[in-house]
Every structure is written in structure tokens, then in C-alpha cells.
C-alpha positions, 0 to 999 in steps of 0.5 A: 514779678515782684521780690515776693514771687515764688518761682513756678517748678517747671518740668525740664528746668531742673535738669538731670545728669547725677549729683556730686559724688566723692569720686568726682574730679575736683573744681579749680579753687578745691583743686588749688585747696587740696594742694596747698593743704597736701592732701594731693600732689599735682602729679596725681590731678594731671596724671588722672586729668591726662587719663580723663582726657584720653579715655574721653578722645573718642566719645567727646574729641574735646581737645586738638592737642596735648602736651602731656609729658611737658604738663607732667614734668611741670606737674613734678616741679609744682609738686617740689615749690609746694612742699619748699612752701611757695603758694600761688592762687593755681600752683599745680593747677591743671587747665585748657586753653582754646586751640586760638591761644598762643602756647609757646611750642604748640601750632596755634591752629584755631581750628583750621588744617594744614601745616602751622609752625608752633608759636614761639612765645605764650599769649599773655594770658598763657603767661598769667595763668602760668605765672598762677601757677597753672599747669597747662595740659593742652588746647580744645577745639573750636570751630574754624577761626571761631566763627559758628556756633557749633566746634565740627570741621574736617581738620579735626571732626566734631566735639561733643557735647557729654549731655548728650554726644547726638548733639554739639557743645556750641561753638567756637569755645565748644572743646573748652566748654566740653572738657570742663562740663566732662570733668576732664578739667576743672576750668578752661580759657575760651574765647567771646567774639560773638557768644563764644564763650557764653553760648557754649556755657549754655548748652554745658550747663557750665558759667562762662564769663565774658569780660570787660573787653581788655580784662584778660589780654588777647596779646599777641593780637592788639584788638581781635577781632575788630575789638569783637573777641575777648578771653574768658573762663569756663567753669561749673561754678562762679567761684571756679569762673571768678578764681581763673578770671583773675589769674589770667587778668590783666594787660600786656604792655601793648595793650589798647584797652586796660580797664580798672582792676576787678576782683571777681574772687571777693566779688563771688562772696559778696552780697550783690544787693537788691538789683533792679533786673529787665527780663528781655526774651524779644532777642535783638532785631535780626532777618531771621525774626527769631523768638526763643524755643518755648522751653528756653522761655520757660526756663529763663522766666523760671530763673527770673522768678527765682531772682524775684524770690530772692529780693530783686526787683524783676520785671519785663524790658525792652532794650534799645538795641537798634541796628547794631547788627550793621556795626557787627558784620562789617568787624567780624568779617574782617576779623575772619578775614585778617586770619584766613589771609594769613593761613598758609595753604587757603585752600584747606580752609572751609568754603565758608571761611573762604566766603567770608574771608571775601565778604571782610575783604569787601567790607574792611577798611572804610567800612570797618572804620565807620563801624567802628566809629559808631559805637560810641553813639551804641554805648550812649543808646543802650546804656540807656538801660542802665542810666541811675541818673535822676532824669531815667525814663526807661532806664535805671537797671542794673542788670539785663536778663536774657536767654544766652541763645534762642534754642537748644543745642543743635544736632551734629552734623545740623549744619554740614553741607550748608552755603556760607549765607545759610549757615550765618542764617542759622547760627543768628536763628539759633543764637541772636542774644550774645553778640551785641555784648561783643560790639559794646566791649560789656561783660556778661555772664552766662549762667545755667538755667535748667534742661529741655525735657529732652535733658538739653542744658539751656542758659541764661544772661546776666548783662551789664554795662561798662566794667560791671563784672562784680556785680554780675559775679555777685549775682551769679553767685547768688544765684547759683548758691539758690539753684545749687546748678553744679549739683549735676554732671552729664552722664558720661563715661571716662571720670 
């Protein structure tokens, strides 16, 4: 591929859904806009996000919980500071946090049944997104302590995905990934331990960011996840993504890792230059021997060629993962392990969570440690990929593009009834390229790389090393202002 490629159009890699109409809910930045300019009140953008969100309870089950009358009253006291001439990025704002996040007042579930007491203080990122300004309507499901790729479990059924409801929106961000896609909000917080965030983007036809690990706190966890999970947005455009990543960033006092501060919003504007792109479609060593679904290929080499037409140098890379996999399971079981512990009735919790939570148990401490231990010697093999220094002999990119997961979205109910060991199987089958990310603590974005012919979003990554989220902001903007992907919503009921 060279800068002066034309893409080849491809059926199913522009997709379907209908274009933008006038009566389609806003974005977040037009949101915050609308409101700083009078024309709307955030009563009436969280009344009319509070009927969005019922009217789609049934075909979508996107949220766990609402605190509808507590987001109303915040919604009238937006309204007062804005007509006394206060200003914030999202004053009166309404948003979703994922069901793993910390509310004051509301039972932090993650997904899980039985009884839990309500939190007693906001996460931080709560906190920031509220000190924006934001209006927090409730929390979206997710899978049972955010383990699969797909958001189903008997606590609360399954969440849909409003491309087509037969299917799952992934997992665990997939509530989150749901209601943004649906228009039900205009953003919303998730989580990345191992895709979470991008995998879910993907099958909505959404940008998702996952940070720097330490951009957005995970306070009141010191390190979630073994250092595998980190926070992020969701949204249908990188200004929308850039503007919330933003307002939740930052650290909370006892935080463990604080990178420099990024500006994703000018990012978004800028310019991102002409970048040297490695297109890797092998996926990462795994026992499934995965090779991505041909219409997954085909729309990811789409993308690369149309990066190719606008400039950038693009050409086929192989990464040298090695076998990061063996640093991955040790942290994530433990993770899984650390939380199942501390439920306080483990026998509600799914037989999968409950072998898992013997598996972290087996390989934590020690383990975990060594583990651990190791990735410094994965930052130095992997950024590799990325050395500008003069001595580059398979390095020298700026940025990796993937797909984010081998296939399309699964069918719900695909995984029901399966072992703890065949569901990790198909999880790893179904997406093998996120996870790495989530060991080396690096950012990565997904963006939408078009449909199935069956109408099924699919999406790629854009991946980077340490602290590189403007550049990947600055190219996803870029990108996205070619493809025009936020021209298409899913045809649903309820907006």
C-alpha cells in the first residue's frame, strides 16, 4: 500500500442503519453546545435520555440501573448555574457510567446477583465527570465481573446490541456500548481489562478509547485488575470520545500511576501528520490459532487503504508479541479472584466466575508477581515496533493497525451453558487482538471499520506506545472526517 492507493469499495464495508436526521438526539459536545447557547435546557436532554432509556428497557436492556429522579433534580440545578452564566465542558450533560463504577448511593454490582450495599462515595471518575458537570442517569450492564465478551448473566438477562437485537453488543462494556449506539446517551464511561472497551465499540459501530493506563482513576481500586483494567469512553465520534476522556481524566491522590496530562479535545483538531501504519491481521499467539473472519479482513484492509489515500505510509507488520499470553491469565484471574472473594453470597455467582475465581486463587501471589515482573522486558520487545531511534531494524511505526476482534458479533445465547474453559476458548477465538494492550498499560483506539453483509458492525485498532493517545485521537479524527462513520445509526425503536 502506498500513500497514493485508492481504496477498493467493498460490499458490506459501508454499512447500513439510516443517516442523521434533525430529530436524532444530539452528540455530547453538541449537547454541552445546545446548552451553553440556550437553545435546550438539560431538563429536557435528561427527561427525553430518561424516556429513551425506558422506552428501550425491553428491546435493548442496556441499563442495570437508573436514578431517574435524583438525575432530574441535577438536571433543574444544571439549568439554574447555566442561566446565572457558569459554564463547564458537560454542565447538564447527561451520561452512563458502566455497572463496575462507584456512584455514591447505587449498589456497585458489576454485573453480579444478590444483595450489595450502595456505595458510600463516587469513584473518581464519577467525581470528575460530575465536577464537568455531567448529569449521571444510571449505570449499563456488563457481564459478571467484566470477564467475557458478550454482557448476558441471570442477574439481569441479556443486552442487546441495536444493530441487530439476535446478536450481543460485547462485553463487559457492552450496556455502555448499547445505549450510546441506541442514542439513548450520548456517551458513556466503560471499562478495558481485556477489549472491554474497544471490543464492544466495535461490534456498535461506536469510538472507544482505551487510555493510557492511569489517565482516568480506577480509584477506589489502587490497580484493577492486576493493572490489566483502565476506564474510557464511549461514543459515535472522536470529538465526543476526546471531550468525556478529558472530563473524567486525571488522578486521585492515591493513585500508583499518573502519566502526563493529554489534551484529546485539541488533539481531535489537529493535524496528525504523515504516520508510518503496520497493518497486522495475524492476531497474537493464542490455542485457538485464530485468523480473522474474511469479512473482518476485508474491512480493516479497507480502512488501511483508505489511511494509504490520505497520506500515510501503510504497509503489512508483524509484531513481536511473543508469549504475552502467559503474563495475561496469571493477572487477570487474580483480578477475577480478588472481586468473587469478596461477594457477599458466592453462590450466586456463575459456575464460571466461581472457576475462575479458583484458577486466580492457584495462580496469585508468586505468580502474579513474576508476571508482573515481566513487563518491562514486553515494553522493551514490543516497542520495538515503535523505536525511531537510528539503529531501527523492523521498527519505526508510529502506529499499529489491527482488527479489534477476529469475527463479528456473536449470536446471544452463543455461549450459554458452556464450561469456564470452553468459554475462554471462544472468547480468545472470537477476540485475540485487545488484550496485549491491557498488559502493556498502552492506549488504543477503536474505531468503526464498516459491516458484515449481514449488517454486523465490525472495527478496527489504532495502537500505539506509551502515552500516545493524541496521536491516535489525531488520527481517528482524521479518519473519521474521511469515512463520515457517525453518518449511520442502527435502526431501532425508542428515539
Amino acid at each position: 500500500m502506498s500513500s497514493a492507493a485508492e481504496p477498493t469499495r467493498r460490499t458490506g464495508t459501508r454499512g447500513p442503519g439510516r443517516p442523521d436526521s434533525p430529530a436524532a438526539p444530539p452528540g455530547l459536545a453538541d449537547s454541552a453546545r445546545l446548552l451553553a447557547d440556550g437553545t435546550t435546557t438539560s431538563s429536557a436532554l435528561v427527561g427525553a435520555a430518561l424516556s429513551r432509556i425506558e422506552a428501550g428497557r425491553d428491546g435493548l436492556n442496556a441499563f442495570r440501573h437508573l436514578r431517574a429522579e435524583a438525575a432530574l433534580d441535577e438536571a433543574a440545578e444544571a439549568d439554574r448555574r447555566l442561566a446565572a452564566g457558569e459554564r463547564l465542558p458537560l454542565l447538564g450533560v447527561p451520561v452512563a457510567v458502566k455497572d463496575d463504577t462507584d456512584v455514591a448511593g447505587m449498589p456497585t454490582y458489576f454485573g453480579c446477583d444478590g444483595t450489595l450495599p450502595p456505595a458510600t462515595a463516587d469513584s473518581e471518575a464519577v467525581r470528575r465527570l460530575r465536577a464537568a458537570g455531567a448529569v449521571v442517569v444510571g449505570k449499563t450492564n456488563s457481564c459478571e465481573l467484566g470477564q467475557w465478551a458478550f454482557t448476558e448473566g441471570p442477574a439481569f438477562g441479556a443486552t442487546r446490541n441495536p444493530w441487530n437485537t439476535a446478536h450481543t453488543p460485547g462485553g463487559s462494556s457492552g450496556g455502555s456500548a448499547a445505549a450510546v449506539a441506541a442514542g439513548l446517551v450520548p456517551a458513556a464511561l466503560g471499562s478495558d481489562g481485556a477489549g472491554s472497551i474497544r471490543i464492544p465499540a466495535a461490534w456498535t459501530h461506536l469510538v472507544g478509547i482505551k487510555p493510557q493506563r492511569g489517565r482516568i482513576s480506577v480509584h477506589p481500586y489502587s490497580d484493577a485488575f492486576q493493572g490489566l483494567t483502565v476506564n474510557g469512553p464511549l461514543a459515535r465520534t472522536v470529538a465526543d470520545a476526546a471531550l468525556l476522556l478529558d472530563a473524567a481524566a486525571g488522578p486521585h491522590p492515591d493513585d500508583p500511576h499518573r502519566p502526563p496530562a493529554v489534551d484529546a479535545r485539541a488533539a481531535a483538531r489537529r493535524d496528525p501528520g504523515r504516520l508510518r501504519i503496520g497493518l497486522a491481521l495475524r492476531p497474537p499467539l493464542t490455542l485457538t490459532r485464530t485468523a480473522p473472519h474474511p469479512e473482518v479482513a476485508r474491512a480493516v484492509t479497507a480502512l488501511a487503504e483508505a489511511l494509504a489515500r490520505l497520506g500515510h505510509h501503510v504497509e503489512e507488520a508483524r509484531p513481536r508479541y511473543g508469549l504475552i499470553g502467559l503474563a495475561f491469565v496469571p493477572r487477570a484471574t487474580a483480578g477475577i479472584a480478588e472481586l468473587a472473594a469478596a461477594h457477599p453470597e458466592p453462590g450466586l455467582l456463575d459456575p464460571r466466575t466461581r472457576s475462575a475465581l479458583r484458577t486466580g486463587t492457584r495462580l496469585g501471589g508468586r505468580i502474579v508477581r513474576a508476571a508482573r515482573a515481566r513487563e518491562v522486558r514486553q515494553h522493551r520487545r514490543i516497542g520495538a515496533f515503535f523505536d525511531q531511534g537510528p539503529a531501527r531494524s523492523c521498527g519505526g511505526y508510529d502506529v499499529l493497525l489491527t482488527p479489534t476482534t477476529a469475527t463479528p458479533p456473536p449470536r446471544i445465547g452463543a455461549h450459554d451453558g458452556l464450561s469456564a474453559w470452553r468459554t475462554d476458548l471462544a472468547m480468545t477465538a472470537a477476540c485475540p487482538y485487545a488484550w496485549p494492550w491491557n498488559v502493556l498499560g498502552w492506549p488504543g483506539v477503536n474505531v468503526p471499520a464498516g459491516f458484515t453483509h449481514d449488517g454486523l458492525p465490525v472495527g478496527a485498532q489504532l495502537l500505539g506506545p506509551s502515552r500516545s493517545e493524541a496521536r491516535l485521537v489525531s488520527l481517528a479524527a482524521q479518519l473519521e472526517a474521511d469515512r463520515r462513520w457517525y453518518e449511520h445509526r442502527p435502526p431501532v425503536p425508542g428515539r
